[in-house]
Each structure stands twice: as structure tokens, then as C-alpha cells.
One Martini backbone bead per residue (centre of mass of N, CA, C, O) as a GRO file, in nm:
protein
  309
    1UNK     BB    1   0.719  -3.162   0.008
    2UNK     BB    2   0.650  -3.174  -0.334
    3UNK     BB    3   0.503  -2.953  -0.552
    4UNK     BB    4   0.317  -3.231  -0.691
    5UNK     BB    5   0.220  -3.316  -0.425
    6UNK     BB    6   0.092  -3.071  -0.328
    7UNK     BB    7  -0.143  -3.046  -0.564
    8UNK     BB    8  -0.331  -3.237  -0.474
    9UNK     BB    9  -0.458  -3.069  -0.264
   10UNK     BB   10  -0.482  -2.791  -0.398
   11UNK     BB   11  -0.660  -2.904  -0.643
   12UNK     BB   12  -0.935  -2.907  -0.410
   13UNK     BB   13  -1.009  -2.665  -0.411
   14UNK     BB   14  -1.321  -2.471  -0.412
   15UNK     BB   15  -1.293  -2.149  -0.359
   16UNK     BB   16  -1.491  -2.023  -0.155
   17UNK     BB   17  -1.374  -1.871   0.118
   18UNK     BB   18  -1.381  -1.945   0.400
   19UNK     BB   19  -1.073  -1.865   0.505
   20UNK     BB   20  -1.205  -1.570   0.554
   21UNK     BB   21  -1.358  -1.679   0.796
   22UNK     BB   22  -1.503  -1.721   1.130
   23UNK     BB   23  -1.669  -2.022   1.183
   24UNK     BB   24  -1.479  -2.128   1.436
   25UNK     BB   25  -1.331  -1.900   1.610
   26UNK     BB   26  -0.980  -1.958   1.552
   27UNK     BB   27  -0.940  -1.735   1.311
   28UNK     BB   28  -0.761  -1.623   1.067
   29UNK     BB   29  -0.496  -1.542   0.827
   30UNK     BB   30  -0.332  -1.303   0.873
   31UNK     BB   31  -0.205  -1.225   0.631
   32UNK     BB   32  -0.467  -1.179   0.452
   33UNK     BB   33  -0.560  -0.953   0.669
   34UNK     BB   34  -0.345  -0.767   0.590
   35UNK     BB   35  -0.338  -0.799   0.229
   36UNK     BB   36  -0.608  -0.934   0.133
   37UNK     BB   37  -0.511  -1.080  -0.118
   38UNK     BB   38  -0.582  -1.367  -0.209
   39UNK     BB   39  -0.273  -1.493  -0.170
   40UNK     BB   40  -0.266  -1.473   0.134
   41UNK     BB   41  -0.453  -1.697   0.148
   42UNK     BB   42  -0.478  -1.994   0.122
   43UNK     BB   43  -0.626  -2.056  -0.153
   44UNK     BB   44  -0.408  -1.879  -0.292
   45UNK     BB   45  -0.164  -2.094  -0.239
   46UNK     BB   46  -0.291  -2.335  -0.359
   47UNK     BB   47  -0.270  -2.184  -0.643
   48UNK     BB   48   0.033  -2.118  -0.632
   49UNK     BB   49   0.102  -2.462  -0.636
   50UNK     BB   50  -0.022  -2.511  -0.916
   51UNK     BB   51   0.136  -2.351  -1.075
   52UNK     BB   52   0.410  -2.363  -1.053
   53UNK     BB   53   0.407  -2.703  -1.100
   54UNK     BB   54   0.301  -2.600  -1.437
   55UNK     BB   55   0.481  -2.344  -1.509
   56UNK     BB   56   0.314  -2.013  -1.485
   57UNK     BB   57   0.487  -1.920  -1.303
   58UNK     BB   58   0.669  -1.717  -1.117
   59UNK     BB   59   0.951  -1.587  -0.930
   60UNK     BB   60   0.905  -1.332  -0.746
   61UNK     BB   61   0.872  -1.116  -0.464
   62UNK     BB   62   0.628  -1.165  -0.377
   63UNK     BB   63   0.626  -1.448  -0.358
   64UNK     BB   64   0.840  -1.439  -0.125
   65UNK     BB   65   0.606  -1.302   0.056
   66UNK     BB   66   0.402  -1.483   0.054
   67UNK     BB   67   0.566  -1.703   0.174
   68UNK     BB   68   0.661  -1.552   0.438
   69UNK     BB   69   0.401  -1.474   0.588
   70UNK     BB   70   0.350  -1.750   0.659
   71UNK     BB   71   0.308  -1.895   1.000
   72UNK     BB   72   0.216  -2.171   1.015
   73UNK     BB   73  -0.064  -2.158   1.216
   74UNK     BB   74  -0.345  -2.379   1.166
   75UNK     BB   75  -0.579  -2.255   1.071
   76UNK     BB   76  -0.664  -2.386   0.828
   77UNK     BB   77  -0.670  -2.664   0.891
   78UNK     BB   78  -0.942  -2.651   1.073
   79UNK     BB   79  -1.112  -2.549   0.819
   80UNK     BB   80  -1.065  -2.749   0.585
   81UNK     BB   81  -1.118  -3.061   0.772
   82UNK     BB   82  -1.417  -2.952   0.828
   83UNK     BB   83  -1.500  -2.928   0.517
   84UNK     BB   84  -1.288  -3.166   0.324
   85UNK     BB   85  -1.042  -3.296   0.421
   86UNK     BB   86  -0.789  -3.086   0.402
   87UNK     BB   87  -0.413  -3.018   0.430
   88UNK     BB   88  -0.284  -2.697   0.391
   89UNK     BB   89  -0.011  -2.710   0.559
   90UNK     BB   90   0.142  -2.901   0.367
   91UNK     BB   91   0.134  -2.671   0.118
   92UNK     BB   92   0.270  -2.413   0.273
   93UNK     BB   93   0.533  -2.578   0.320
   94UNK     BB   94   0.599  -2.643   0.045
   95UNK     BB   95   0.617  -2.353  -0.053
   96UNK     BB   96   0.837  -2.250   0.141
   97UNK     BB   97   1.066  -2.467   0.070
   98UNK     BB   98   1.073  -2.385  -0.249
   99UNK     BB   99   1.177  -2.084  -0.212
  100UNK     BB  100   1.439  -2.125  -0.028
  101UNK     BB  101   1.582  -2.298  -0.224
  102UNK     BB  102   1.554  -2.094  -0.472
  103UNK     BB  103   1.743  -1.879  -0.264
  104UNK     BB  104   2.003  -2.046  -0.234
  105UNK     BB  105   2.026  -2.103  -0.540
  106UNK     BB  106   1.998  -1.822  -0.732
  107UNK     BB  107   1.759  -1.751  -0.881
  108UNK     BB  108   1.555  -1.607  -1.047
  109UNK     BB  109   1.378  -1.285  -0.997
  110UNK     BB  110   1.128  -1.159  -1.160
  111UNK     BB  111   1.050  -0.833  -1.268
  112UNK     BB  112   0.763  -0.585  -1.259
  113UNK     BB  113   0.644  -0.411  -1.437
  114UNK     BB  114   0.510  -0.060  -1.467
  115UNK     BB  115   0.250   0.080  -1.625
  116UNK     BB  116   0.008   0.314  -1.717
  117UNK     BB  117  -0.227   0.173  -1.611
  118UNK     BB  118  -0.143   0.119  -1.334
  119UNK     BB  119  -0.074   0.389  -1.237
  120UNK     BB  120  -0.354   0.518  -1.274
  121UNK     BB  121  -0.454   0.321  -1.060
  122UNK     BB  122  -0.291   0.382  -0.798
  123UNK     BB  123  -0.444   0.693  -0.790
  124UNK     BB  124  -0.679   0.578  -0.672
  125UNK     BB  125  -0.621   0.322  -0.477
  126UNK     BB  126  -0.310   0.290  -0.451
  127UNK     BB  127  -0.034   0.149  -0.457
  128UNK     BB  128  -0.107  -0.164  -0.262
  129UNK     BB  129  -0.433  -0.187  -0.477
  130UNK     BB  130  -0.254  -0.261  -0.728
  131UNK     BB  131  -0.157  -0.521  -0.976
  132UNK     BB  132   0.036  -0.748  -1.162
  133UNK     BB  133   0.145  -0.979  -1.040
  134UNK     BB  134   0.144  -1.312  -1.066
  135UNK     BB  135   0.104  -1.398  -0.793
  136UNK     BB  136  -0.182  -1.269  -0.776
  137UNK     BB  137  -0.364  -1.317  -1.032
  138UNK     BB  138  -0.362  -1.645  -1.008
  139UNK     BB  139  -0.618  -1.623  -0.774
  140UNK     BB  140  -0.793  -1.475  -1.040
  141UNK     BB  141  -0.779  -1.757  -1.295
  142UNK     BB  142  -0.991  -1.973  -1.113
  143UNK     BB  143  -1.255  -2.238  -1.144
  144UNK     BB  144  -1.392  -2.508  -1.048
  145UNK     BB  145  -1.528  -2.522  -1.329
  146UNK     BB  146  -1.462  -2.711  -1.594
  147UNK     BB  147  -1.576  -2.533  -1.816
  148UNK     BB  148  -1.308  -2.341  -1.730
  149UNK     BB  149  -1.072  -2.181  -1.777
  150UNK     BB  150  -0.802  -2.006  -1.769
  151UNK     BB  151  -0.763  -1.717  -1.664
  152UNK     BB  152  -0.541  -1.414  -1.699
  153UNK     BB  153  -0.498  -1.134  -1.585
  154UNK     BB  154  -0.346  -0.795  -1.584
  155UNK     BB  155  -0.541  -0.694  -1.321
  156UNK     BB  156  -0.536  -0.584  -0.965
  157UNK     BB  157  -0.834  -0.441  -0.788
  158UNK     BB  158  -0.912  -0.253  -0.452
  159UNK     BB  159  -1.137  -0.096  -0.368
  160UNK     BB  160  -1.311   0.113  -0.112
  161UNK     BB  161  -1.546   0.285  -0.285
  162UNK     BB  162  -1.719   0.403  -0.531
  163UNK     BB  163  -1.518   0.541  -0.629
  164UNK     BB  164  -1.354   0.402  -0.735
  165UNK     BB  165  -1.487   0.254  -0.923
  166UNK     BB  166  -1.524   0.441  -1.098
  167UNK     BB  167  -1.249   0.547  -1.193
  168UNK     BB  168  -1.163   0.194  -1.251
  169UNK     BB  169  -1.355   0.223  -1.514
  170UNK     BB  170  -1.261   0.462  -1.641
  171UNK     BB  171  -0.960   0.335  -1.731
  172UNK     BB  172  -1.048   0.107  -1.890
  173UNK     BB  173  -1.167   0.263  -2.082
  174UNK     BB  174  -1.009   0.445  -2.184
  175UNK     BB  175  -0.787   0.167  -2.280
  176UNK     BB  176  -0.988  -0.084  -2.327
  177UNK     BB  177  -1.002  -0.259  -2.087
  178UNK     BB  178  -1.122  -0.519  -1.948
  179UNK     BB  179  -1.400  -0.576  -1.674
  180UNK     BB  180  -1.471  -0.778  -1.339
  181UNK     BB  181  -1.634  -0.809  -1.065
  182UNK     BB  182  -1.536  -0.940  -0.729
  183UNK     BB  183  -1.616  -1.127  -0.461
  184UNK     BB  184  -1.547  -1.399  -0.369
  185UNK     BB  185  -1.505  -1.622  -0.695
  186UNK     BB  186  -1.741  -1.813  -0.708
  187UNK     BB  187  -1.828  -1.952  -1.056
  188UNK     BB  188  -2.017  -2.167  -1.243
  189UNK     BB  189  -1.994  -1.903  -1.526
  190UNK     BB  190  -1.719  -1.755  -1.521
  191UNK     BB  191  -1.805  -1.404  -1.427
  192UNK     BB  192  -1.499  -1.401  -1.197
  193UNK     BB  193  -1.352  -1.383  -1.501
  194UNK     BB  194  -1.055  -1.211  -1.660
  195UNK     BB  195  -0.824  -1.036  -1.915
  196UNK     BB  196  -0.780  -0.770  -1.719
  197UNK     BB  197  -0.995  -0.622  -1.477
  198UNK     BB  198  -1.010  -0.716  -1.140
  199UNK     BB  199  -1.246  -0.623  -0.925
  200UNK     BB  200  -1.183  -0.640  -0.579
  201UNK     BB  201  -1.427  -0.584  -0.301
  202UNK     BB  202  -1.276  -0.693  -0.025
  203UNK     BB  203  -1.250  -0.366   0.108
  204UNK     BB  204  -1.592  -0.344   0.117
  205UNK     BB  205  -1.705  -0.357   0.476
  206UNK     BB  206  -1.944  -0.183   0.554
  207UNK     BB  207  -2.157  -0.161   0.800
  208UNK     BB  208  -2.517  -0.037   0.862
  209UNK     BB  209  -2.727  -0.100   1.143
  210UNK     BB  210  -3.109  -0.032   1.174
  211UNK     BB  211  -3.278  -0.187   1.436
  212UNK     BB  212  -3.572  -0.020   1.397
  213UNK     BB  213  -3.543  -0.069   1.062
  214UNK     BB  214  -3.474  -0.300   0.955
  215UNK     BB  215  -3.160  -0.275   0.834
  216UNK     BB  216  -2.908  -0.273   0.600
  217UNK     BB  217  -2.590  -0.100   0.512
  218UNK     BB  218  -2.375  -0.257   0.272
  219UNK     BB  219  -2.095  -0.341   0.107
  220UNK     BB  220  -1.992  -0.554  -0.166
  221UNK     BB  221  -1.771  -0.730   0.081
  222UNK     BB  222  -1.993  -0.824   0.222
  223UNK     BB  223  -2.077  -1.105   0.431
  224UNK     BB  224  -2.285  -1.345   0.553
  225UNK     BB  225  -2.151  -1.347   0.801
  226UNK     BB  226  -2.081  -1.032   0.862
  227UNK     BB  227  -2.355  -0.975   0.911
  228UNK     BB  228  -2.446  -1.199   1.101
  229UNK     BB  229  -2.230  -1.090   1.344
  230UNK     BB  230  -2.375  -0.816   1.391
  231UNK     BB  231  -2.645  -0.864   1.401
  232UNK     BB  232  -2.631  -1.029   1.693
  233UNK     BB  233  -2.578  -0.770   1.863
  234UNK     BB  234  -2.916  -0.723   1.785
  235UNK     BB  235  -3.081  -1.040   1.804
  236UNK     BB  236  -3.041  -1.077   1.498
  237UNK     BB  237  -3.116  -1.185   1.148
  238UNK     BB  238  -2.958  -1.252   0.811
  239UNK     BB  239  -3.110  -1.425   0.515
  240UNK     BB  240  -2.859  -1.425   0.238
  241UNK     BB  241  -2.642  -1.648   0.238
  242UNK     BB  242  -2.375  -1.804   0.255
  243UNK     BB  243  -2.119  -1.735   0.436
  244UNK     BB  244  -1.895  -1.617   0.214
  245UNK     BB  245  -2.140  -1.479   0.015
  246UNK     BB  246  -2.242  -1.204  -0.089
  247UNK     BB  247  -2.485  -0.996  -0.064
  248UNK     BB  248  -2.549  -0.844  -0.258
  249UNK     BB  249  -2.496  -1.081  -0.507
  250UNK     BB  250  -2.750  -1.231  -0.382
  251UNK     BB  251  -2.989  -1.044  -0.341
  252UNK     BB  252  -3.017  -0.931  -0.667
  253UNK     BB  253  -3.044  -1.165  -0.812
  254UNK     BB  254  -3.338  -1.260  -0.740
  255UNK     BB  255  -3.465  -0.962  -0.845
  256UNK     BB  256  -3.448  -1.144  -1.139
  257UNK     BB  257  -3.668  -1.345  -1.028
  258UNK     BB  258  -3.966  -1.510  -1.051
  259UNK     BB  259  -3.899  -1.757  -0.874
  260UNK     BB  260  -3.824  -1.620  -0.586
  261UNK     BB  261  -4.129  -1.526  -0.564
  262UNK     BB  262  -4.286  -1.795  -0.557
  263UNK     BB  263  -4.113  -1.966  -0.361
  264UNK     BB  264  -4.020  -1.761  -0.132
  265UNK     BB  265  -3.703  -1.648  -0.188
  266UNK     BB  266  -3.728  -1.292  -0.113
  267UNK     BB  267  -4.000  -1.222  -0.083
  268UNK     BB  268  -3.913  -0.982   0.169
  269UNK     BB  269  -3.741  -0.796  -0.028
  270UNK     BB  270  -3.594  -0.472   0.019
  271UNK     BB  271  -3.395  -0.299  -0.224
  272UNK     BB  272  -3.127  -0.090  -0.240
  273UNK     BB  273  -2.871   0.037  -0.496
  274UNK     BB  274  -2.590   0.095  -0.578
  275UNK     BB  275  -2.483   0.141  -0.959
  276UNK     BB  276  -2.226   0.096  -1.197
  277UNK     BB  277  -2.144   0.118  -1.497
  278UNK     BB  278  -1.967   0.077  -1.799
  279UNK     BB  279  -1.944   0.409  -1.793
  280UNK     BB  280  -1.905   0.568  -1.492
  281UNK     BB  281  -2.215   0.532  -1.333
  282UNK     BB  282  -2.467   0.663  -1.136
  283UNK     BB  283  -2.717   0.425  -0.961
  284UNK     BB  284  -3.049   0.408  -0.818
  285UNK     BB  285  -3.298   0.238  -0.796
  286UNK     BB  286  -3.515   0.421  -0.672
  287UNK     BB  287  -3.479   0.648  -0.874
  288UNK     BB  288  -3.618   0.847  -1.100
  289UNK     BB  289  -3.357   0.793  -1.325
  290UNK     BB  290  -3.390   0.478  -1.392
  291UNK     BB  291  -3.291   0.176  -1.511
  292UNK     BB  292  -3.460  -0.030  -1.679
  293UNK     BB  293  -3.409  -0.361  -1.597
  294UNK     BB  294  -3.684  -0.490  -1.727
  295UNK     BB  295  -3.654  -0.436  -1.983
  296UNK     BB  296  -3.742  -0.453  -2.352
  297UNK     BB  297  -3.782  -0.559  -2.692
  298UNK     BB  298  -4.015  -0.568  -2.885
  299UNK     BB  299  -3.886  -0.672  -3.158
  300UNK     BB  300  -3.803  -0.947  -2.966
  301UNK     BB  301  -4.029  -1.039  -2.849
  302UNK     BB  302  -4.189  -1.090  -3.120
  303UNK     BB  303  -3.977  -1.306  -3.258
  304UNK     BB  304  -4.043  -1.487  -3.011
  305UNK     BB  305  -4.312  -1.555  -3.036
  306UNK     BB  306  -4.300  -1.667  -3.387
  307UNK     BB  307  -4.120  -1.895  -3.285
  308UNK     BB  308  -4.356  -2.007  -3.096
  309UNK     BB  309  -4.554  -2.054  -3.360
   0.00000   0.00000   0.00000
């Protein structure tokens, strides 16, 4: 299949992130499992065979790493045609398929260099956790949402820690680049789309479970899957958003909603939350110094009245 008969299929991705939990029992896609970024996932290679056949991403060391580790092993497809009725697998022989035939001609490779920022964020995250590579990028700059244009980043990071996340944001103001943190990254908001540095939480996945005081303390790239197939082993259920939606993420919105709790969905929810600043500062919810994030301003408020009168 060439590779704009494979965009068809392609461009039909919805961004969920399904493809990253198992929600069939069926496995993982392995490569995905072992190298984190999103471009290792099907998700991921589905949108670099958008951008190829668009001419929008060049071929790297990198791409053709991403296409030799696809094991084309069938669990994407049985995950996408019980959600969707499409088949990934046709997609990633296409890839693979054009990578090789590229490299047989001996096309050129283009070396994607390291500049000062990369390596800053490298010192904090690892090297294999931070890169620039157009194959990695593409994979999160866009979503499905028709309102939202293509953004294309200009780093990706992945932290471990919140400490990461701090000093990750630390050298984004030191160079002034814009920064996004991303969860699953579908939102129709265009939310978890930026210019910048995309801070990919995927690799923050820590739960610990006190099934005594029904409690659940999780970093922000655990999924509602990931916290539920946990809770299970405890005999519980954690009701927080549909399956691959990040907890945090999903948590937190509603407490900024008075209809979530008119309506009663997070009604009987109490969080707290550690959360880093625009500015690498950290503060939690609960503490006695916390930034009171319902607060409005008088002279706004004012305002707002007399616009309504």
C-alpha cells in the first residue's frame, strides 16, 4: 500500500490513546511499551504517515528507527477495529514498506542537530528523554479537533518526577520558549498543542493505593485504566474518567466547576494536588500558603455587574 492510500486510514485517528492501555487483554504494542514517545505507539505512526505523505517531516535516523521496531505484531489492529473498524496494521506495513524502499535508494537521511536548549533539558531528564527529532515531534502537533491547526513543537520532554517538571520549566523561562504539559493529548480546546516545549507526562506513573482510608495517591500520566486495574487488585472501583484520560487531568477540572457539583459527577471528591508553576515554584492545594485559585478581581467583578446592568 503507498503511502497516501495508507493516509486514508491514517487521518482517521482519533488521538485517544486507546492504543496505549490494554483494555482488550491482548498486549501493548511493544515498541510504544519500551521507548515512551508517542511516535512508537500506533497513535504515533498513524500521524507520521499523515505528515510524510504531506511532505511536512523530513526522514530521519530516528524515523527509521520508529518504522524497524513496529514488530507489525496485530495487537494495534484488534484494538482499533473493536473501537473504530480501522485497520493500523495496513498503515505501519505502509511505513515500513517506504522507510526500506528510501533506504535501498539511498535517499538521504537528514541529521537532526543539538542545540543549547536540548542540551540543558537533557541534563535534567536523560538523555533519551528530551529530543528535537521532526519524527518524534510530529506526534504531538495536532488533534483531531477541525478548529486547531497543525503546531509543530520544537521539543519534546518526558520527566519522571516533579522535580523534573520543575527544573523542565525552569529552563524553558531561562530561553523564553513556551511550555504545555500533556496528558493523553486529545483535547478540543487545542490545550495540549504548543510552539514550544511539550512536557509529555507519559512517564509519570506511579500509583500507591491505601485501601484503608480509600485513598489513591498517582502521578499525572496515570491513566483511568491504569488506576482501575490497580484498584482491583483491592476489590475497588475509582469512577474518574473514561480510560485512557489521565486521573489528574480529569480530577482537577471538575473542581473548578460548580456544575460538577450541582449535578453531582465529583461530588463526593476531595484532592489534593502537588502543582508547579508558570514559574517553577510548587505548592500544594491543602497548604497554608496556597495560591487561592478560585479568587477573582474587585475592579473585574465591578465590571462584569455594570456590563450587566
Amino acid at each position: 500500500m503507498e503511502l497516501k492510500e495508507a493516509k486514508c486510514i491514517a487521518e482517521r485517528c482519533t488521538h485517544y490513546g486507546m492504543c496505549k492501555i490494554d483494555f482488550l487483554a491482548t498486549g501493548i504494542c511493544p515498541s510504544g511499551v519500551k521507548s515512551k514517545y508517542v511516535s512508537y505507539y500506533p497513535q504515533g505512526r498513524m500521524e507520521i504517515v499523515n505528515a510524510l505523505a504531506d511532505g511536512i517531516i523530513p526522514v530521519t535516523e530516528r524515523l527509521v528507527d520508529i518504522a524497524r521496531t513496529c514488530t507489525l505484531c496485530g495487537i494495534c489492529d484488534k484494538q482499533c477495529y473493536f473501537l473504530m473498524e480501522l485497520r493500523p496494521m495496513k498503515v505501519m506495513e505502509a511505513l515500513k514498506e517506504y522507510i526500506e524502499s528510501y533506504l535501498r535508494e539511498n535517499k538521504p537521511i537528514e541529521k537532526v542537530e543539538e542545540d543549547q536548549v536540548l542540551r540543558d533539558l537533557r541534563k535534567v531528564v536523560g538523555y533519551e528523554w528530551a529530543t528535537n527529532d521532526p519524527a518524534i515531534l510530529v506526534a504531538y502537533s495536532r488533534d483531531t479537533s477541525p478548529m486547531w491547526p497543525r503546531r509543530m513543537p520544537k521539543y519534546i520532554v518526558m520527566p519522571q518526577s516533579t522535580q523534573e517538571v520543575i527544573e523542565t520549566i525552569r529552563i524553558a523561562n531561562k530561553y523564553k520558549v513556551p511550555f504545555v504539559p500533556r496528558g493523553t493529548g486529545q483535547n478540543y480546546w487545542g490545550l495540549a498543542l504548543g510552539e514550544g516545549i511539550i512536557i509529555d507526562l507519559g512517564r509519570m506513573k506511579k500509583i500507591d493505593i491505601d485501601h484503608e482510608n480509600w485513598t489513591a495517591t498517582v502521578q499525572a500520566g496515570v491513566t483511568a485504566f491504569d488506576l482501575q486495574k490497580e484498584a482491583a487488585n483491592y476489590g475497588m472501583m475509582a469512577n474518574v474518567a473514561e480510560p485512557a484520560a489521565c486521573v489528574c487531568a480529569n480530577t482537577l477540572q471538575p473542581m473548578f466547576s460548580t456544575f460538577a457539583y450541582s449535578f453531582g459527577f465529583a461530588g463526593e471528591t476531595v484532592a489534593d494536588a502537588e502543582i508547579v508553576t508558570f514559574d517553577g515554584k510548587l505548592f500544594r492545594l491543602n497548604g497554608k500558603d496556597t495560591p487561592n485559585l478560585f479568587n477573582f478581581s474587585r475592579p473585574l467583578l465591578a465590571s462584569f455587574l455594570l456590563l450587566l446592568e
